[in-house]
N, C-alpha and C positions, 0 to 999 in steps of 0.2 A: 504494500500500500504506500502513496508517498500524499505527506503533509503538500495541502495547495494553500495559497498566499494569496489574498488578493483585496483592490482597492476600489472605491468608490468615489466619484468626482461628479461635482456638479457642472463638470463639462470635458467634453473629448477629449484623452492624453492619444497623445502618438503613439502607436502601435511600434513595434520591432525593439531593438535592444540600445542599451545607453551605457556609458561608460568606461567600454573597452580600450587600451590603448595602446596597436601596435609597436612591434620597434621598428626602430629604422631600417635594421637587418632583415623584415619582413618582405617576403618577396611576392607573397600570394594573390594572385590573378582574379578573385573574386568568383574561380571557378569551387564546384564544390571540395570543402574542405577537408581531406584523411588525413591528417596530421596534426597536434598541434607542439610546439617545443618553446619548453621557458628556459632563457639564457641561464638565468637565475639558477636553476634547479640545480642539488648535488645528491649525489647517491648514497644512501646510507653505506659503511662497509660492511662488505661483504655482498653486496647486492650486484644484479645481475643488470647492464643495460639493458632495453628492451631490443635494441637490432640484432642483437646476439643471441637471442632466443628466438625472434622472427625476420623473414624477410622482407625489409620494406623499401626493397629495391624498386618499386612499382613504383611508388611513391614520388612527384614530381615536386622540386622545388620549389612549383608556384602553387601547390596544391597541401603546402603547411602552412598554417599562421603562427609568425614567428610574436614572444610578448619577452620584453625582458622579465618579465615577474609573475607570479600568479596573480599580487595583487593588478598589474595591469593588464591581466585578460578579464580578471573580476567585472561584472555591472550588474543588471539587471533587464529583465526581457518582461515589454508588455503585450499582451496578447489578448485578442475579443475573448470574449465568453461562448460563440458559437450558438448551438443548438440547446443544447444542455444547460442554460442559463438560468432557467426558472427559480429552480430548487436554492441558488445559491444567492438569487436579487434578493429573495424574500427576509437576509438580513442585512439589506442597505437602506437608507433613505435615498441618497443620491442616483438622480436616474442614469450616469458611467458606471459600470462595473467590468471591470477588467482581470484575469487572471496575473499575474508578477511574479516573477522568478527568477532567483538569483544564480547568475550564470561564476564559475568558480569560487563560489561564497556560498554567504546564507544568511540569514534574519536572527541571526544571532551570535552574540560574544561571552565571554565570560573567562574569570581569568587562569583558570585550566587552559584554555586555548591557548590565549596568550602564552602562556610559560612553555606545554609540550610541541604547539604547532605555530611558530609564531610567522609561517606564510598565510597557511590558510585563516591564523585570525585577521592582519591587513588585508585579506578578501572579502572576508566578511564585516570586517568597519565597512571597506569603501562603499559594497551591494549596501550596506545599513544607508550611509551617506547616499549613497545616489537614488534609494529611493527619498529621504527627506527633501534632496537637492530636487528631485521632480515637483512635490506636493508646492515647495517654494517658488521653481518656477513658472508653476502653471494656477497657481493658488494665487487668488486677491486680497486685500485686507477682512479679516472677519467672514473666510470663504473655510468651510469645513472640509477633511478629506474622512474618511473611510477605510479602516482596515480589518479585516479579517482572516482567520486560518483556520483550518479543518482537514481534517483526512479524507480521500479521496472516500467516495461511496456514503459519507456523512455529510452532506450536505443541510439535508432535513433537517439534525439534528438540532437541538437548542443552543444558543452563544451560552458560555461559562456567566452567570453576570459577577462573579466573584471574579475574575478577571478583566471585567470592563477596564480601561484607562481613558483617559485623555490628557493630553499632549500638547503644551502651545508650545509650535516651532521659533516662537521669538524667544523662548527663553530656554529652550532643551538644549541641554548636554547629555553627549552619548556618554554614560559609564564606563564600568567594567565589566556590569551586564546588563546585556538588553536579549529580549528575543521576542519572538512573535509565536505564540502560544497557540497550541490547537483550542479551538472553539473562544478562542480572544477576541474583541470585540477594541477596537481604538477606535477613535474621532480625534483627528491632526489637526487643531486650528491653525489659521497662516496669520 
């Protein structure tokens, strides 16, 4: 089953993904992508490359996207709601609701992360950041946003109200932890 994310806006966010940021050593054609390699990355010891256990001679160098870091392949991907929309409107106000997913990251920090993994928690500030950085640049003064999460196939189910929050983005600071809870319920004032 995987935890879904998702926001509500009283008016149309851009669909597709934000945040990402090649390197310059990137050479990818924009044709479909089988590869990706971070400059950044090292092997734990004793650990195996992966070319050296597969062949990825196939593989063309305009068909990997090169990021010096995890955190700058990290963003966030917005996407319609589709067909399947009904079950999950029914805990918005706002008539946007959108699916969001955080692409090499995730909606959550804490400082376990920080200490054992300290790439993948810079991916998951940034995905943190760049969805606030969205609600702000698409949010007007006194304009509420919408967040929710749930497990796939729970949709129906009821928001936690014991986890209600809300959030004014003029005075939040991200912590040491933040996450975005199954069956949580936010309103992000701008």
């Amino acid at each position: 089953m995987s935890l879904y994310h998702y926001i509500g806006s009283s008016k149309e966010l851009p669909l597709g993904e934000r945040g990402r940021r090649k390197s310059s050593a990137d050479k990818s054609s924009g044709k479909v992508t089988k590869a990706i390699h971070f400059r950044s990355s090292h092997l734990p010891e004793g650990a195996v490359p992966l070319e050296q256990i597969v062949d990825l001679s196939h593989i063309q160098e305009d068909e990997i996207e090169v990021y010096d870091s995890m955190e700058d392949a990290a963003g966030i991907y917005i996407q319609d709601l589709g067909p399947w929309s009904g079950e999950i409107r029914g805990h918005f106000i706002n008539p946007f609701v959108y699916q969001i997913a955080a692409n090499w990251g995730g909606f959550s920090v804490h400082p376990n992360l920080k200490e054992n993994f300290p790439e993948q928690y810079k991916a998951h500030v940034k995905c943190i950041r760049e969805l606030f950085d969205l609600m702000k640049e698409y949010g007007s003064d006194h304009e509420q946003f919408e967040l929710y999460t749930c497990w796939d196939g729970e949709e129906k189910q009821r928001k936690n109200e014991k986890l209600h929050k809300i959030i004014d983005l003029k005075t939040f600071q991200l912590g040491d932890e933040f996450e975005l809870k199954d069956k949580q319920y936010i309103v992000i004032k701008t």
